[in-house]
C-alpha positions as CSV (number, residue, x, y, z in Angstrom):
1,X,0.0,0.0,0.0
2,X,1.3,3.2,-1.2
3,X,2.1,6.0,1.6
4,X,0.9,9.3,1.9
5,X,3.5,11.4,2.2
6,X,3.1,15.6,2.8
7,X,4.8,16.6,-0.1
8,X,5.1,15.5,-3.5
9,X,8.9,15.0,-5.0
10,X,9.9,16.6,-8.6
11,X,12.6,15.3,-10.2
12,X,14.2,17.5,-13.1
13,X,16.9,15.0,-14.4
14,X,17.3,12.3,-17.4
15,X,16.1,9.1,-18.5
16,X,19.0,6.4,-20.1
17,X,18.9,2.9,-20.5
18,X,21.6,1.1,-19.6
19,X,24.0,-1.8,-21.1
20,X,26.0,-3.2,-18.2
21,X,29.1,-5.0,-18.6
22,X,30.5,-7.0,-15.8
23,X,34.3,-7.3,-16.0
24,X,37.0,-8.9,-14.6
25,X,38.7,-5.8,-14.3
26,X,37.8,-2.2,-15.1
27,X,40.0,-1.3,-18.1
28,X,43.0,0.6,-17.6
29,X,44.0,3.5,-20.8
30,X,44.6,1.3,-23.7
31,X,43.3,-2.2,-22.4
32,X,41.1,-4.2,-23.6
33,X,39.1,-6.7,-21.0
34,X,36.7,-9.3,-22.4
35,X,33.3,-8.8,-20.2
36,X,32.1,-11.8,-18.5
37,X,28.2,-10.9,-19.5
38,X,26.2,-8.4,-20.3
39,X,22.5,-7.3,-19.7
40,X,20.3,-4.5,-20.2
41,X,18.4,-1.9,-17.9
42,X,17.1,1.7,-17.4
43,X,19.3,4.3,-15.2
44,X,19.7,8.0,-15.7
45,X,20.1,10.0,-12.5
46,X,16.3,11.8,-13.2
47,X,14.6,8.3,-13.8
48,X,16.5,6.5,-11.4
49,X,16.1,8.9,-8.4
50,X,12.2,9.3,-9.6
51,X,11.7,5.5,-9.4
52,X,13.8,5.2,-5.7
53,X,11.5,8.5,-4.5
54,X,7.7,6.5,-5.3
55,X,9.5,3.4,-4.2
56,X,10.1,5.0,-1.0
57,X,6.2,6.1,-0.7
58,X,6.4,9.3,-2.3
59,X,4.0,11.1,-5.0
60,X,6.4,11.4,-7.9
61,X,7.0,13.3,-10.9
62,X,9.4,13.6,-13.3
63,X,10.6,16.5,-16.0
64,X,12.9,15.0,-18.6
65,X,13.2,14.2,-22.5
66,X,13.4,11.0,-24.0
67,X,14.0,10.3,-27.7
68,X,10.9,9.1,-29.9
69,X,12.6,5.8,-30.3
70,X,11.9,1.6,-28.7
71,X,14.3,2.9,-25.7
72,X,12.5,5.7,-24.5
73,X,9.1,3.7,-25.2
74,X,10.5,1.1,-22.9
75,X,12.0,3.9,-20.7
76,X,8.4,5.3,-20.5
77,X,6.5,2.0,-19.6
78,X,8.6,1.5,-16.7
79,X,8.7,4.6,-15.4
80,X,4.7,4.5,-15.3
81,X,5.2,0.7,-14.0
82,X,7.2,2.5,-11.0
83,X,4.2,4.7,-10.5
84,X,6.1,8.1,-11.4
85,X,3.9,10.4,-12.9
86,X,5.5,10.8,-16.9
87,X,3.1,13.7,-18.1
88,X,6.0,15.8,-18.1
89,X,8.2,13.9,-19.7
90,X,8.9,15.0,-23.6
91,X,9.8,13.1,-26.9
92,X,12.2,14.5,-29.0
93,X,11.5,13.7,-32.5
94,X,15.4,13.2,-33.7
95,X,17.5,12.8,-31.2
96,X,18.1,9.0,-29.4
97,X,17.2,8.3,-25.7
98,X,20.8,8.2,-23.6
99,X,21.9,5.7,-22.9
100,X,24.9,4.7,-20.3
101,X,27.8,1.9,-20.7
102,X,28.2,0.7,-17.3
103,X,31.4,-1.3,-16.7
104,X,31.4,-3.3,-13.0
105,X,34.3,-5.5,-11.6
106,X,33.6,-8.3,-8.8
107,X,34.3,-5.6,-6.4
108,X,31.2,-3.7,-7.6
109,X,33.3,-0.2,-8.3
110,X,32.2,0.8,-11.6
111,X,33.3,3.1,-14.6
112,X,30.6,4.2,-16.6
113,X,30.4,6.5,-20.1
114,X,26.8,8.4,-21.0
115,X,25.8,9.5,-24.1
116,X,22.9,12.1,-23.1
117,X,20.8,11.8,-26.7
118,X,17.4,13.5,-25.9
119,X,18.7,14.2,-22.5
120,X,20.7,17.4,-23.3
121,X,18.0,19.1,-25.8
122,X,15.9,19.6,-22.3
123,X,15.3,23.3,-22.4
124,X,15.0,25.9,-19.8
125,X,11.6,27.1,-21.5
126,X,10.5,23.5,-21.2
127,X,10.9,23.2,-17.3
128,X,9.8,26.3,-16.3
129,X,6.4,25.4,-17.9
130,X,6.6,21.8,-16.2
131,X,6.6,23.7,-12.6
132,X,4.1,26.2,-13.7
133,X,1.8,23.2,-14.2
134,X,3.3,21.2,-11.4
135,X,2.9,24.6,-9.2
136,X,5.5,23.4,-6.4
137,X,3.8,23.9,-3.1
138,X,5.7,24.3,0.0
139,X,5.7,20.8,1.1
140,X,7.3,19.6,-2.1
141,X,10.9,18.4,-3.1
142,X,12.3,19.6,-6.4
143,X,15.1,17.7,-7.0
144,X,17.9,18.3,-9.8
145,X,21.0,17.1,-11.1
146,X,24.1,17.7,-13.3
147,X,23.1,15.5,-16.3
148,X,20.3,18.1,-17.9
149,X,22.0,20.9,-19.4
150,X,22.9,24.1,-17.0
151,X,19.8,26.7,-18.2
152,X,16.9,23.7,-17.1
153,X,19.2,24.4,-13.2
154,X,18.6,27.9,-13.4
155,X,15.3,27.9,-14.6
156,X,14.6,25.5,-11.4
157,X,16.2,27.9,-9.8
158,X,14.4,31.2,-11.3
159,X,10.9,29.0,-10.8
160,X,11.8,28.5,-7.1
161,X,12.6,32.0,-6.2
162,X,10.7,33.4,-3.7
163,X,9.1,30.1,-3.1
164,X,8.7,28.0,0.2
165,X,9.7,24.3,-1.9
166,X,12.5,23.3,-1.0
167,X,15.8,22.8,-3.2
168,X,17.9,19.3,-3.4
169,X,20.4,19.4,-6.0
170,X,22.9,16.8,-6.9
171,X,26.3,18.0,-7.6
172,X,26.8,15.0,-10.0
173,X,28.3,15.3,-12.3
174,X,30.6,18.0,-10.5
175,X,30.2,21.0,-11.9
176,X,29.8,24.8,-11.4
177,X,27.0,25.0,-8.2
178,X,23.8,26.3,-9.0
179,X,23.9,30.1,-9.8
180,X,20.5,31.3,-7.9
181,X,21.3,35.2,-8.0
182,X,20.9,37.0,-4.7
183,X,16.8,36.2,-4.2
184,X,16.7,32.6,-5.8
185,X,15.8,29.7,-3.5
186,X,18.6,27.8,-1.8
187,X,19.5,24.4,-2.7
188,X,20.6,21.8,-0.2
189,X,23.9,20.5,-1.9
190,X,24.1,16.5,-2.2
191,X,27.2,15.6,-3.4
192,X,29.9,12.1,-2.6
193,X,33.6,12.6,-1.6
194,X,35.2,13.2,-4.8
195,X,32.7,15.5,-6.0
196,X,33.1,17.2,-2.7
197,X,36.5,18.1,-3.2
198,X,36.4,18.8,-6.7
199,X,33.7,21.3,-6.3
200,X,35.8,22.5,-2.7
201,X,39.3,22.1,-3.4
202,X,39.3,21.1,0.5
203,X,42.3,18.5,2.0
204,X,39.2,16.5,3.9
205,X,35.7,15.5,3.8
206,X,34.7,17.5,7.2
207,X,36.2,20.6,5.6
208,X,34.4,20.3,2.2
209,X,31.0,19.4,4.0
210,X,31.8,22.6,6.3
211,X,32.6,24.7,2.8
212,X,29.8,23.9,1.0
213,X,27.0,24.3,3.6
214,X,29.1,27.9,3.6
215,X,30.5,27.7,7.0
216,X,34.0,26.4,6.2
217,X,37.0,28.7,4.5
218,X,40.3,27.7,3.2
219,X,42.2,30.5,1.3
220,X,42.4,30.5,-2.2
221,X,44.9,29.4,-4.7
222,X,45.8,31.4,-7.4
223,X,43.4,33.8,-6.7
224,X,40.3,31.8,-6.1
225,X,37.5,31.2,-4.1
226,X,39.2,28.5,-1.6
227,X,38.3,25.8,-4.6
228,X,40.7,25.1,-5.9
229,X,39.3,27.0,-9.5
230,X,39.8,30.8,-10.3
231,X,36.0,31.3,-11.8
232,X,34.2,31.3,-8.3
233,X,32.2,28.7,-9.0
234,X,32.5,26.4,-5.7
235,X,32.3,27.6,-1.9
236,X,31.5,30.8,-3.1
237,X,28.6,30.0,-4.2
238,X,28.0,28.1,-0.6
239,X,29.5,31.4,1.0
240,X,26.8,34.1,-0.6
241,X,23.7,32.3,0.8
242,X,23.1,30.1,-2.2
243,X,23.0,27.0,-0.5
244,X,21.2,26.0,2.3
245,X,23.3,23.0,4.1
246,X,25.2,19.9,2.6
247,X,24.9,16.2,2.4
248,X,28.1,14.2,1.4
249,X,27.6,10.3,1.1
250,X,30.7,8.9,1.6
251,X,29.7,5.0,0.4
252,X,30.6,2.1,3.0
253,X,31.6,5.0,5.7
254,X,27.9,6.6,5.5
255,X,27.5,9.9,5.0
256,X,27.8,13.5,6.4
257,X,25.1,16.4,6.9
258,X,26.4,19.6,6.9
259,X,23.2,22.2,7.8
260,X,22.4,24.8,10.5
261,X,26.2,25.1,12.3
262,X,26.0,21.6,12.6
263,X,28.4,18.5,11.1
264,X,26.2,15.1,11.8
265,X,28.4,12.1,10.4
266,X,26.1,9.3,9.6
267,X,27.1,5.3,9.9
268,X,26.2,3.1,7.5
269,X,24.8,-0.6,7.8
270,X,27.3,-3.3,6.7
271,X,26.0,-5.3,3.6
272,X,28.2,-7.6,0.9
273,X,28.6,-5.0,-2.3
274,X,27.6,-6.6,-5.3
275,X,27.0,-2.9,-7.8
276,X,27.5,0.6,-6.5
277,X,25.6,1.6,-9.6
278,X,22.9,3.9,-9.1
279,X,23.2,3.9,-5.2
280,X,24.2,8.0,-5.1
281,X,20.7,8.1,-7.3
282,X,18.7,5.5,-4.8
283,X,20.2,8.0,-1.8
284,X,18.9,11.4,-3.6
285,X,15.6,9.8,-4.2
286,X,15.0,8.5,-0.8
287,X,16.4,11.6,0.9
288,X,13.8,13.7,-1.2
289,X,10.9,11.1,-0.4
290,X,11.9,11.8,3.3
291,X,12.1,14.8,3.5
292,X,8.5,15.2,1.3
293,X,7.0,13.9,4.3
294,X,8.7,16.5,6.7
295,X,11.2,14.6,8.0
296,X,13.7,16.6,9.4
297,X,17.5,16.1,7.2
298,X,19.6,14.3,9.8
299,X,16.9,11.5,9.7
300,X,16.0,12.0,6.0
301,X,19.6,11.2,5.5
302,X,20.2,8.4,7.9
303,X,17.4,6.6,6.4
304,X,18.4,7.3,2.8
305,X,22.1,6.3,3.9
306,X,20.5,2.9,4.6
307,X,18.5,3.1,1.0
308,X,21.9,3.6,-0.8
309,X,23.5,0.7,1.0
310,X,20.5,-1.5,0.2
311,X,21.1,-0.5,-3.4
312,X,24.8,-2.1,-3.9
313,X,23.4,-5.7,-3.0
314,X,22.5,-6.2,-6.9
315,X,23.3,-5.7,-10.0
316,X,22.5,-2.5,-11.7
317,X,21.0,0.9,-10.8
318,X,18.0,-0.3,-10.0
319,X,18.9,-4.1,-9.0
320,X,18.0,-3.2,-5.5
321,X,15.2,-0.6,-4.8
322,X,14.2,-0.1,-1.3
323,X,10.7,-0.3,0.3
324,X,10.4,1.5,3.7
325,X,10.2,-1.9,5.0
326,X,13.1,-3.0,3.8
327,X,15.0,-0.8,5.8
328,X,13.9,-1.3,9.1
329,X,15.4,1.2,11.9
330,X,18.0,3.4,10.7
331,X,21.6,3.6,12.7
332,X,21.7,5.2,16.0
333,X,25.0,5.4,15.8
334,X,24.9,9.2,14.5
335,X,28.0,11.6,16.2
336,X,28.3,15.3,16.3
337,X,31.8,16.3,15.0
């Protein structure tokens, strides 16, 4: 039986299908490594955070583009299966559906290569009239990513403004943080270790947590921002008020809230890796769904660190999709640092 949560969850993200390879190795510059098998699924961030959301018991929607070919048919038909609401989901009439090579050793650490087809002719014009018709309310969760082009982010951001929804963007892949201007609405950054310190430039996770909820510093380099990059684009943007707290996930060692003057680090529950595939995705989506019922973060985030660790047990992005039940009580292991 489905739950009713308070909010409803928007995702604004991309829809893929997937051809996974399982290898005995990942393959090094110039190697070539015979795969052991290989299968087919559906992934892309949008999708696969959408589907872990209404898994998780939430009302879900989800803005993206998929081409007007048999993948983003199929793409389509399980989506709906999922119970995410497609109406705002467009066909392009050219371009292919993406699709993602997925390449997984025994260990489950994967290296994976997208080719965003429909994904990237998402327009700014286009999701600013799927939130118009969606008409975010304050107990909703938008929730974006880095694999639909830059102007759909800031159109988020330029539908948000002044608004009471709140903000979850995934910093994946890392890239420029969202440009809100001075009276946009704040995202809450969700981001894993590398893509921390990419975006940070900071020597540890505390620190880049601590920078990009905006209450860390670390001089600049070069004349930068304390990123690590000249062009102002990391904990500067944390710095001026356009975030509004951090989440890190940090895989087999959990996962650390950064929000209100506060640094929560989050255990995670032990469980044999099989695919780590998708499990960043399975995290955003059931963060989002908690937090859609008004769940405060610490708790939206322990539970959705036990949702991502659920997710490695099989293969593929969405081997391993979490009911609520299936998580049981989260960690109380949770420390202050």
């Amino acid at each position: 039986m489905k739950l009713l949560p308070v909010g409803r969850v928007v995702v604004i993200g991309s829809v893929n299908t997937d051809r996974i390879l399982r290898c005995p190795v990942l393959p090094a510059p110039g190697e070539t490594v015979l795969a052991a098998d290989a299968t087919r699924g559906f992934g892309g961030k949008g999708a696969n955070q959408a589907v872990a959301a209404a898994r998780m018991g939430a009302a879900t929607h989800l803005v993206a583009k998929v081409g007007g070919d048999a993948d983003g048919r199929a793409a389509l038909a399980d989506l709906q299966g999922a119970e995410v609401e497609t109406g705002a989901v467009l066909t392009h009439p050219d371009a292919p559906t993406g699709e993602a090579i997925v390449m997984v050793d025994p260990g489950g650490e994967n290296s994976i290569v997208v080719v965003p087809g429909a994904n990237a002719h998402l327009t700014a014009a286009e999701v600013t009239a799927a939130l118009a018709a969606l008409r975010p309310r304050p107990l909703d969760v938008v929730l974006t990513s880095g694999e639909v082009p830059a102007e759909c982010i800031r159109a988020t951001a330029a539908a948000l403004a002044g608004a009471d929804t709140r903000w979850v963007h995934n910093a994946a892949p890392a890239g420029a943080l969202p440009d809100t201007g001075p009276a946009g609405r704040r995202p809450l950054i969700v981001a894993n270790a590398v893509e921390a310190r990419q975006l940070t430039g900071a020597p540890t996770v505390e620190e880049a947590a601590r920078i990009l909820a905006g209450t860390g510093h670390r001089p600049g380099r070069d004349g930068g921002d304390g990123t690590g990059s000249t062009d102002g684009t990391g904990s500067a943007a944390a710095r001026s008020g356009r975030v509004a707290g951090a989440v890190l996930t940090l895989g087999a060692d959990g996962a650390l809230v950064a929000a209100d003057g506060r640094l929560t680090r989050l255990p995670a529950p032990a469980v044999r890796v099989v695919d780590t595939t998708g499990a960043g995705d399975v995290f955003c989506g059931a963060l989002a769904a908690g937090l859609a019922r008004g769940t405060a973060l610490p708790e939206a985030a322990a539970a959705a660190v036990a949702a991502g660790a659920f997710a490695v047990t099989a293969l593929g992005a969405r081997g391993a999709l979490p009911r609520p039940a299936d998580l049981g009580p989260t960690d109380p292991g949770a420390t202050d640092l």
